[in-house]
C-alpha positions as CSV (number, residue, x, y, z in Angstrom):
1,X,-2.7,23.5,-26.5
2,X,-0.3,22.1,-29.3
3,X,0.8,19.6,-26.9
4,X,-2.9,18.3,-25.5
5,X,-3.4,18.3,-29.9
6,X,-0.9,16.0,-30.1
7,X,-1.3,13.9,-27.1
8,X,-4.8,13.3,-27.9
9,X,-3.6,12.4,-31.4
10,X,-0.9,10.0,-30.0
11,X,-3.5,7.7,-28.6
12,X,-6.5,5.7,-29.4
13,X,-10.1,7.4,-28.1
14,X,-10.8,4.1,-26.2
15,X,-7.4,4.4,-25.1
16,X,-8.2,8.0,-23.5
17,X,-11.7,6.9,-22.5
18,X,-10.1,4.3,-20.2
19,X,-7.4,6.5,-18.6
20,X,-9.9,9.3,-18.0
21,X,-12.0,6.4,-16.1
22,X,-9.1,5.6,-14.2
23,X,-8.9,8.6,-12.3
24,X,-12.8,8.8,-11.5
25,X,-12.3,5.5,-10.3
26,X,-9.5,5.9,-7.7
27,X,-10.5,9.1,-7.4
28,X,-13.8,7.7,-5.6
29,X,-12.5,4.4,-4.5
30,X,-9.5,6.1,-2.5
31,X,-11.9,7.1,-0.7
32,X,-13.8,4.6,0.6
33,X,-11.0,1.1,-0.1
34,X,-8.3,1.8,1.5
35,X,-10.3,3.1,4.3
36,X,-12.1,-0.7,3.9
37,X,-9.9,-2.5,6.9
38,X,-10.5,0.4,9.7
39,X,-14.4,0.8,8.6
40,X,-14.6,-3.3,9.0
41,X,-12.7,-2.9,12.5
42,X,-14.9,-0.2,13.5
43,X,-18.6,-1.5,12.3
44,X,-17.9,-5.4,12.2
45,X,-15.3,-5.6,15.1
46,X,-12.8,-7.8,13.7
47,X,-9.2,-8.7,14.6
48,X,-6.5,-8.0,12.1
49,X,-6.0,-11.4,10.4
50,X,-9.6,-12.2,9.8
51,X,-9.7,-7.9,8.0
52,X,-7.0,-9.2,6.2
53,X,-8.3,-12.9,5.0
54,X,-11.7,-10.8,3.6
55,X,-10.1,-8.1,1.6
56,X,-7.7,-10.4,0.6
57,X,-9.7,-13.3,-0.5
58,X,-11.1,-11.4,-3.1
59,X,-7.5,-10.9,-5.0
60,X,-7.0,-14.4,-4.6
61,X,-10.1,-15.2,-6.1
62,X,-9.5,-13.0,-9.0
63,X,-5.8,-14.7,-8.8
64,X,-7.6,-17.3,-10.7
65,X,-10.2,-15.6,-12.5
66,X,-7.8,-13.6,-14.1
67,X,-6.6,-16.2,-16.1
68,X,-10.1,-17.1,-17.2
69,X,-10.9,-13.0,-18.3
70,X,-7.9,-13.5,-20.3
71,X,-9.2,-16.4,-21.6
72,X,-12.2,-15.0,-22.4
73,X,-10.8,-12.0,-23.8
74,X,-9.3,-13.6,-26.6
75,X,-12.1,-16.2,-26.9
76,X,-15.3,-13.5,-27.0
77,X,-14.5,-10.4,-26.9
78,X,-13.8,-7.4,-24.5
79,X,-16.6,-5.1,-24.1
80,X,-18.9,-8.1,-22.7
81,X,-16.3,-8.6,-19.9
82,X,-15.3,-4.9,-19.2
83,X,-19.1,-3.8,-18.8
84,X,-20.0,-6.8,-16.6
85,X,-16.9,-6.1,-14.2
86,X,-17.8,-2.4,-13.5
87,X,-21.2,-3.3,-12.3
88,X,-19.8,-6.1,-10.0
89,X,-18.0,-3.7,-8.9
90,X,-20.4,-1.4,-8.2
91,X,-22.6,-4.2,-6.5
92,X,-19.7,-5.1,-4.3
93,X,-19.1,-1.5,-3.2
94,X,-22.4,-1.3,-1.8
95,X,-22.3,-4.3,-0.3
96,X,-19.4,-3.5,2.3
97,X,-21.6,-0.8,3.6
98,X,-24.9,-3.4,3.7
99,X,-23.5,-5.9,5.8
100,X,-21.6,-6.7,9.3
101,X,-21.9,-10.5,8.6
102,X,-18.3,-12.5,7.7
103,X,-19.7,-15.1,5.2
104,X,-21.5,-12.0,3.1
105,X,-18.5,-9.8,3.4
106,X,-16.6,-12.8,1.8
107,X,-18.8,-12.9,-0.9
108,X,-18.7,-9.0,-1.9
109,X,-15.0,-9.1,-1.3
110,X,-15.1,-12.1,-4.0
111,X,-17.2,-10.5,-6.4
112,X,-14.7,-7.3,-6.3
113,X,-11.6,-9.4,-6.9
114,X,-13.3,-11.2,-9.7
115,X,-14.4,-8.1,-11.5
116,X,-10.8,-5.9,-11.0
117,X,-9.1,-9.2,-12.1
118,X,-11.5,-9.0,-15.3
119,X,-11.6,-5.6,-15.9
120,X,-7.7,-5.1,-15.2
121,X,-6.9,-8.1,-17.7
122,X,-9.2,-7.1,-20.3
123,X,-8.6,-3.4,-20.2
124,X,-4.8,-3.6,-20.3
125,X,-5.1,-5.9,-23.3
126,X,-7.6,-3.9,-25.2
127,X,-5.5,-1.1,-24.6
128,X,-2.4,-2.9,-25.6
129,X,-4.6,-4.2,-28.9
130,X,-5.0,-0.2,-29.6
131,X,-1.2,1.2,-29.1
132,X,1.3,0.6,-31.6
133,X,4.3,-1.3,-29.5
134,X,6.6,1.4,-29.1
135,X,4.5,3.5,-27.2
136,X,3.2,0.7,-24.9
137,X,5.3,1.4,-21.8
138,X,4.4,5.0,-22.2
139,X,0.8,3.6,-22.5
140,X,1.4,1.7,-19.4
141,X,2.9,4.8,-17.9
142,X,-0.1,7.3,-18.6
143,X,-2.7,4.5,-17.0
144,X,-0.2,4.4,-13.9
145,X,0.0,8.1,-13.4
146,X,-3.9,8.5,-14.2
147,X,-4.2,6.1,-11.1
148,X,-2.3,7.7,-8.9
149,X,-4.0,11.3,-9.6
150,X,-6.8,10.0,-8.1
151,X,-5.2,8.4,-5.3
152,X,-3.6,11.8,-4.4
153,X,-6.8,13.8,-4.6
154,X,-9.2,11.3,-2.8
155,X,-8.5,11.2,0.7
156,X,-8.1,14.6,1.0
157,X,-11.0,15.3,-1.1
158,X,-12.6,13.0,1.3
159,X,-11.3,14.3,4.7
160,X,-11.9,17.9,3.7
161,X,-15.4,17.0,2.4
162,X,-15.9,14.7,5.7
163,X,-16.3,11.2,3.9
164,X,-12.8,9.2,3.9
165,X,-14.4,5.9,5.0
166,X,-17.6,6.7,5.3
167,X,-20.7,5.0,3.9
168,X,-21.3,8.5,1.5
169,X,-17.7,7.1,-0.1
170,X,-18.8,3.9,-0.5
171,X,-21.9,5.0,-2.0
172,X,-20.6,7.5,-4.1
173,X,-17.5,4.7,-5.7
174,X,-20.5,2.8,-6.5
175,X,-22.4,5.5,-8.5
176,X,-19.2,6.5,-9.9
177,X,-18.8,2.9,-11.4
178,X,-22.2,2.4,-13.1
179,X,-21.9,5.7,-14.9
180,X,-18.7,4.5,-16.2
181,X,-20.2,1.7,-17.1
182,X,-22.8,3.3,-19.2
183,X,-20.5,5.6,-20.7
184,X,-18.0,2.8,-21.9
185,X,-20.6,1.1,-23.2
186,X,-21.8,3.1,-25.7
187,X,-17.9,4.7,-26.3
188,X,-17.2,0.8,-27.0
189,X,-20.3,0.5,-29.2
190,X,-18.9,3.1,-31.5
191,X,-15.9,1.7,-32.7
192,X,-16.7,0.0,-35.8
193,X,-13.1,-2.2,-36.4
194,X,-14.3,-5.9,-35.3
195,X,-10.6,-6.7,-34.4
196,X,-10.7,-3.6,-32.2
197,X,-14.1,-4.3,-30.6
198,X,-13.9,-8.0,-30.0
199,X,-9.9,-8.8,-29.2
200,X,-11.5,-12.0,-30.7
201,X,-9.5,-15.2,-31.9
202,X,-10.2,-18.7,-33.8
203,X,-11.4,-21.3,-31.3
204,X,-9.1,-23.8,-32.7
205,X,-6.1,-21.2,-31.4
206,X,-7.5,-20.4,-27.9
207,X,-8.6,-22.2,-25.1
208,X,-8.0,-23.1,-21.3
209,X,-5.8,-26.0,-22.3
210,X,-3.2,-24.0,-24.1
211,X,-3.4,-21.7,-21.1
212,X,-1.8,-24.4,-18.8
213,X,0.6,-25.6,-21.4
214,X,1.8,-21.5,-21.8
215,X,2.2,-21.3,-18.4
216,X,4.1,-24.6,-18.0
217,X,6.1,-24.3,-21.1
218,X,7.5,-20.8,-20.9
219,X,10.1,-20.4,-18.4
220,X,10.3,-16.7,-18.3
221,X,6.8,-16.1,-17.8
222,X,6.5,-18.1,-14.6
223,X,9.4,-16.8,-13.0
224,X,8.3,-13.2,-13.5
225,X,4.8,-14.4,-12.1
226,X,6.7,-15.4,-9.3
227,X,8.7,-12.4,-8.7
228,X,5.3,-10.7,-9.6
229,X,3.3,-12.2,-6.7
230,X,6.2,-11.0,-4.3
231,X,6.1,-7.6,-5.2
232,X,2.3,-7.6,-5.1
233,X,2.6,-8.8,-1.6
234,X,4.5,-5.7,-0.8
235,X,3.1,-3.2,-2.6
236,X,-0.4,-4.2,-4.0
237,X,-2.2,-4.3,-0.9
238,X,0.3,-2.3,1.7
239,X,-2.5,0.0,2.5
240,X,-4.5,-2.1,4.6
241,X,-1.6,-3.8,7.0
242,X,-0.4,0.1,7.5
243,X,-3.3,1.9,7.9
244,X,-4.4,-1.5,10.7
245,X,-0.9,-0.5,12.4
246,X,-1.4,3.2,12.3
247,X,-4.7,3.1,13.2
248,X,-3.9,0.9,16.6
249,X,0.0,2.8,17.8
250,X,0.0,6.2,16.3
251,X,-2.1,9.1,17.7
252,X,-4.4,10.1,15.4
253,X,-3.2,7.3,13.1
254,X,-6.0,7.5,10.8
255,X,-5.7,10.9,9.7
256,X,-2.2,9.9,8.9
257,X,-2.6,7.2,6.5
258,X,-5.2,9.3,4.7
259,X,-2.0,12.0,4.6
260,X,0.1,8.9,3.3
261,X,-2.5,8.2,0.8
262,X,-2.1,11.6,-0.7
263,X,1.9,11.5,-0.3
264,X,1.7,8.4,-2.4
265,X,-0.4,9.3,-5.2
266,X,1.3,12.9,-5.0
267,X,5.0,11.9,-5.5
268,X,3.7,9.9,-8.6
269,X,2.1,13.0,-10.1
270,X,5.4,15.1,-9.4
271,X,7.8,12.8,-9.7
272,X,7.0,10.1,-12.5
273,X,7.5,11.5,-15.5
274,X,11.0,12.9,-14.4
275,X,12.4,9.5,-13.0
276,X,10.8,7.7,-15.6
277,X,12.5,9.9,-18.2
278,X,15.9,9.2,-16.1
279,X,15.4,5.5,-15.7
280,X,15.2,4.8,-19.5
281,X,18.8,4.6,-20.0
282,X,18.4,1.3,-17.6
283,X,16.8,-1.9,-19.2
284,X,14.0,-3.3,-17.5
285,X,15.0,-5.9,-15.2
286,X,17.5,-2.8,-13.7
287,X,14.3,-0.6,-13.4
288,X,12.6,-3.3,-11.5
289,X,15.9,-3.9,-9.2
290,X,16.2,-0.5,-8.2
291,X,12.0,-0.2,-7.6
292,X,12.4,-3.7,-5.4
293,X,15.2,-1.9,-3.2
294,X,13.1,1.1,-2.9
295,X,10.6,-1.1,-1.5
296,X,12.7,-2.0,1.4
297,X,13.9,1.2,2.4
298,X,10.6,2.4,2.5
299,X,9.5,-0.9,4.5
300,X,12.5,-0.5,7.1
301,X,11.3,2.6,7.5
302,X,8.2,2.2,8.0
303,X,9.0,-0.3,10.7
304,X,11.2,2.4,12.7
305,X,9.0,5.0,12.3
306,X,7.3,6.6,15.6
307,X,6.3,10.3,14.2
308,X,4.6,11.6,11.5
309,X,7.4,13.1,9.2
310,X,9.3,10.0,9.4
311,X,6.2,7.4,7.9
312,X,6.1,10.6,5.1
313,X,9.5,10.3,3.9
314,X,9.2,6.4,4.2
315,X,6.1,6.4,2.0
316,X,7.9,8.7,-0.4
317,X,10.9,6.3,-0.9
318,X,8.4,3.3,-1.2
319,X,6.5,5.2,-3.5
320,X,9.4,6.1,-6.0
321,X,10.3,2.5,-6.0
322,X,6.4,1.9,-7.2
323,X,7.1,4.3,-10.1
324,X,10.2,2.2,-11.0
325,X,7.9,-1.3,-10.5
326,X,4.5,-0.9,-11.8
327,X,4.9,0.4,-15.7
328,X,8.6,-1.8,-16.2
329,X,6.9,-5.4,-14.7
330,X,3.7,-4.6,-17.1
331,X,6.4,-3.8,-20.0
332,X,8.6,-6.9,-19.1
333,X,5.7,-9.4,-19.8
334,X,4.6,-7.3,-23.1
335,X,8.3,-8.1,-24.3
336,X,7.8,-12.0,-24.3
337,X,3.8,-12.3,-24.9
338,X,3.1,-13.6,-28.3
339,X,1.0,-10.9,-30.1
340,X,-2.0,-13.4,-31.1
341,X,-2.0,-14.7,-27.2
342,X,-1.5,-11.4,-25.4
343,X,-4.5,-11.9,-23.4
344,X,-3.8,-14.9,-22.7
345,X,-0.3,-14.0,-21.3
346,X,-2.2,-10.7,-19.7
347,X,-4.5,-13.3,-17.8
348,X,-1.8,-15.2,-16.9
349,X,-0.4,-12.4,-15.6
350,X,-2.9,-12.3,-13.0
351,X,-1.8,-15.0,-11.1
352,X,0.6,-11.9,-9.5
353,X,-2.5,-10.7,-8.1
354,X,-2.2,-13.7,-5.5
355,X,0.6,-11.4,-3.6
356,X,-3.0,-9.2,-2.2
357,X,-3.8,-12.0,-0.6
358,X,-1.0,-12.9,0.9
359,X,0.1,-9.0,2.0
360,X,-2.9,-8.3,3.5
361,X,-3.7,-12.0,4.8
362,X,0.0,-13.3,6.0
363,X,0.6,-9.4,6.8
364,X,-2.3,-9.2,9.5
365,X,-0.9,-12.5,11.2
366,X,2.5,-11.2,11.5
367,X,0.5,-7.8,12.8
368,X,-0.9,-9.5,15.5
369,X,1.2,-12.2,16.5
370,X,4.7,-10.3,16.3
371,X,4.1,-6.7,15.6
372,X,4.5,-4.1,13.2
373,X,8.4,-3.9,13.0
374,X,8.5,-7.4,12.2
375,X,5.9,-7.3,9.5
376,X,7.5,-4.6,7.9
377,X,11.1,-6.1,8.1
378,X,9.2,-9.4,6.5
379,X,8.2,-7.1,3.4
380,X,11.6,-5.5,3.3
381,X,13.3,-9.2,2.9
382,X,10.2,-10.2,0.4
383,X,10.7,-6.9,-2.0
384,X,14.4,-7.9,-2.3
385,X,14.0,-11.6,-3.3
386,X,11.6,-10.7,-5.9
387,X,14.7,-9.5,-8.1
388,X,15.7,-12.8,-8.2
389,X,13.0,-14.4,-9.7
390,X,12.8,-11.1,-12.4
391,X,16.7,-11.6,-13.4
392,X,16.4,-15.2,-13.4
393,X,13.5,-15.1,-15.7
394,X,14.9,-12.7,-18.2
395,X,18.1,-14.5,-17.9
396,X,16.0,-17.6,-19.4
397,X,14.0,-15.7,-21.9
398,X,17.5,-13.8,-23.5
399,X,18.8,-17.9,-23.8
400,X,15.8,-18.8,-25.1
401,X,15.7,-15.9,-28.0
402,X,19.4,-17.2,-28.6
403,X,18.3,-20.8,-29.3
C-alpha cells in the first residue's frame, strides 16, 4: 500500500489519468486493430498490398499531421487537441465496420492516423510538461508498460469472450474512446495551472516556419527521425504483415497471432521492469543497438518459423528488443529538445510515424510478390541499419554540445 502511496505521489494526476487510459485503450483496440488487415481480407476481399496501403495511409497521414499537433500544441493548448483526437478516433473505429468500399476505408484510416498522431504528440508533451526531467524515462516507461498490459489482456479477452476481430470489438474500442474522452475532459478542466492546461507559448516564439528551420538546422534530430522511421517500419506496424502471413500458411494462423499478441504484451508486463532496470548501466544509443538487434533475431525467426512454438520464442526476442527501443528512442529526443519547443521537437518527432506506412505498405508487396521469408529477412536488414542513423546522430549532437 506504502508503495501505490508513493507511486501515486511520484506523478502528476493528469499524468495517471493518461496511463490509466492507455490500458482501456489497447485493452479494446487489441481487440479489434490488429485484427483490422484479416477482417478487411475477409469482408472487403482485398489482396495484401492494397490491406497494407489503407492501414498504412493513415500513419502516413499523421506522418505529417504530427508535426502540425505539435505545432499546435505549443501554439493553443492541449486539451483542445487531445479531446478532438479521441472522438476521431472513435468515429474512425466505427467506420471500419460501416463500410466495404476502398475510397471510404481510406478516409477512416486517415482520420485514425491524424488523431493518434495528435493525441500521441500532444499527450506525450503534456505529460512531459508534468514530470520533473529525471523521472521522464521512467515516465516514458510507465506509458509503455501501461500499453502493453492492454495488449496482453485483449486478444485473449477477446478470443475467450468470442470477439477478437469482430464488429462487437470494433464497437466496443469506439465506446471505450468517447468515455475517455468525457472523462479527460472534465479531469483536464480541473487543473487550474494555465501553463499546465494550455502547454501554450508567445506567437512571436512558435510557428510552422521555425518548425522547418528546427528540422533543417539540427543535425541530430533528423538523423534520429531517420533511424526512427526505420524502426517504425519494423516494429510499429509488424502486426498486420504477420498476422496477413499467418493467416494465409499456418493452420489455424489466426488463432496464433492472437497468441502472439498476448506473448507480446505479456513479456512486457514480466519482463520490462527487470531489463530495463539491467539496461541502465548502458547509455541510450547502446540501449537502442542492442533493441535494433533484437529486432532481427526475432525477424529471422519469424521468417524460418513453420510451428507454433517457434513464431513464440521469435516474438519473445522481438519483443525484448521493443522494451530496449520504445522508452530509450522517446528519452533520446527528450535529451536534445529545447524545453520551450518540446512540442515542437515531439511533433517533429512524428515524422517516425512514416515507417507504419512503409511496414505495412512496402511489407505487403514484398508479401505477395516474394514471400514471407523475404519480407522478414528485409525487416531484419532494416532494424540493423537503423543503429546507424541513431549513433550517427548522437555522435553529431555530443560535437555539437562541445562547440
Amino acid at each position: 500500500m506504502d508503495k501505490i502511496k508513493s507511486y501515486l505521489k511520484e506523478f502528476h494526476p493528469i499524468v495517471h489519468i493518461l496511463v490509466f487510459g492507455t490500458v482501456l485503450i489497447t485493452l479494446t483496440s487489441s481487440m479489434s486493430m490488429p485484427f483490422l488487415a484479416i477482417f478487411l481480407s475477409q469482408s472487403a476481399n482485398l489482396d495484401f498490398a492494397t490491406i497494407g496501403f489503407i492501414i498504412g495511409v493513415g500513419p502516413l497521414a499523421g506522418t505529417f499531421c504530427g508535426l502540425i499537433g505539435g505545432v499546435l500544441s505549443d501554439f493553443i493548448g492541449r486539451k483542445k487537441l487531445m479531446i478532438l483526437s479521441l472522438i476521431g478516433l472513435s468515429i474512425a473505429f466505427i467506420g471500419f465496420i460501416s463500410t466495404t468500399n476502398i475510397i471510404f476505408l481510406l478516409i477512416f484510416s486517415i482520420i485514425r492516423g491524424i488523431a493518434q498522431a495528435f493525441f500521441g504528440t500532444v499527450s506525450k508533451a503534456l505529460m512531459a510538461d508534468l514530470t520533473p526531467d529525471n523521472k521522464r524515462y521512467k515516465m516514458f516507461a510507465n506509458r509503455y508498460l501501461a500499453s502493453n498490459l492492454g495488449y496482453a489482456l485483449g486478444p485473449m479477452l477477446g478470443a475467450f469472450l468470442g470477439i477478437g476481430g469482430s464488429t462487437i470489438a470494433f464497437i466496443l474500442t469506439s465506446s471505450i474512446y468517447v468515455i475517455y474522452a468525457v472523462v479527460l475532459y472534465f479531469m483536464l478542466r480541473a487543473i487550474k495551472d494555465s501553463k499546465h492546461n494550455n502547454g501554450a507559448v508567445s506567437k512571436d516564439n512558435m510557428n510552422v516556419a521555425l518548425l522547418w528551420h528546427t528540422l533543417r538546422s539540427d543535425v541530430p534530430l533528423m538523423l534520429f527521425i531517420i533511424g526512427g522511421i526505420l524502426l517504425t517500419t519494423v516494429h510499429g506496424q509488424m502486426s498486420v504483415t504477420l498476422s496477413q502471413y499467418l493467416q494465409a500458411n499456418i493452420i489455424d494462423g489466426v488463432k496464433l497471432f492472437a497468441i502472439l499478441m498476448s506473448v507480446n504484451g505479456f513479456t512486457v508486463l514480466i519482463v520490462q521492469i527487470p531489463l530495463t532496470r539491467w539496461s541502465e548501466r548502458f547509455t541510450l544509443i547502446q540501449r537502442i543497438a542492442y533493441g535494433c538487434m533484437l529486432f532481427a533475431v526475432g525477424e529471422i525467426g519469424f521468417a524460418f518459423s513453420t510451428i507454433w512454438i517457434a513464431f513464440i520464442i521469435s516474438m519473445f526476442v522481438f519483443t525484448l528488443g521493443e522494451i530496449l527501443v520504445i522508452p530509450a528512442e522517446y528519452a533520446q529526443v527528450d535529451e536534445i529538445t529545447p524545453q520551450h519547443l518540446r512540442g515542437t521537437y515531439y511533433g517533429a518527432q512524428s515524422l517516425g510515424e512514416f515507417g507504419n506506412f512503409l511496414g505495412p505498405w512496402f511489407g505487403g508487396i514484398l508479401l505477395s510478390t516474394y514471400g514471407g521469408t523475404t519480407m522478414f529477412l528485409f525487416m531484419a536488414f532494416i532494424s540493423l541499419l537503423g543503429i546507424y542513423f541513431f549513433y550517427v546522430g548522437k555522435r553529431s549532437f555530443n560535437k555539437k554540445m562541445q562547440v
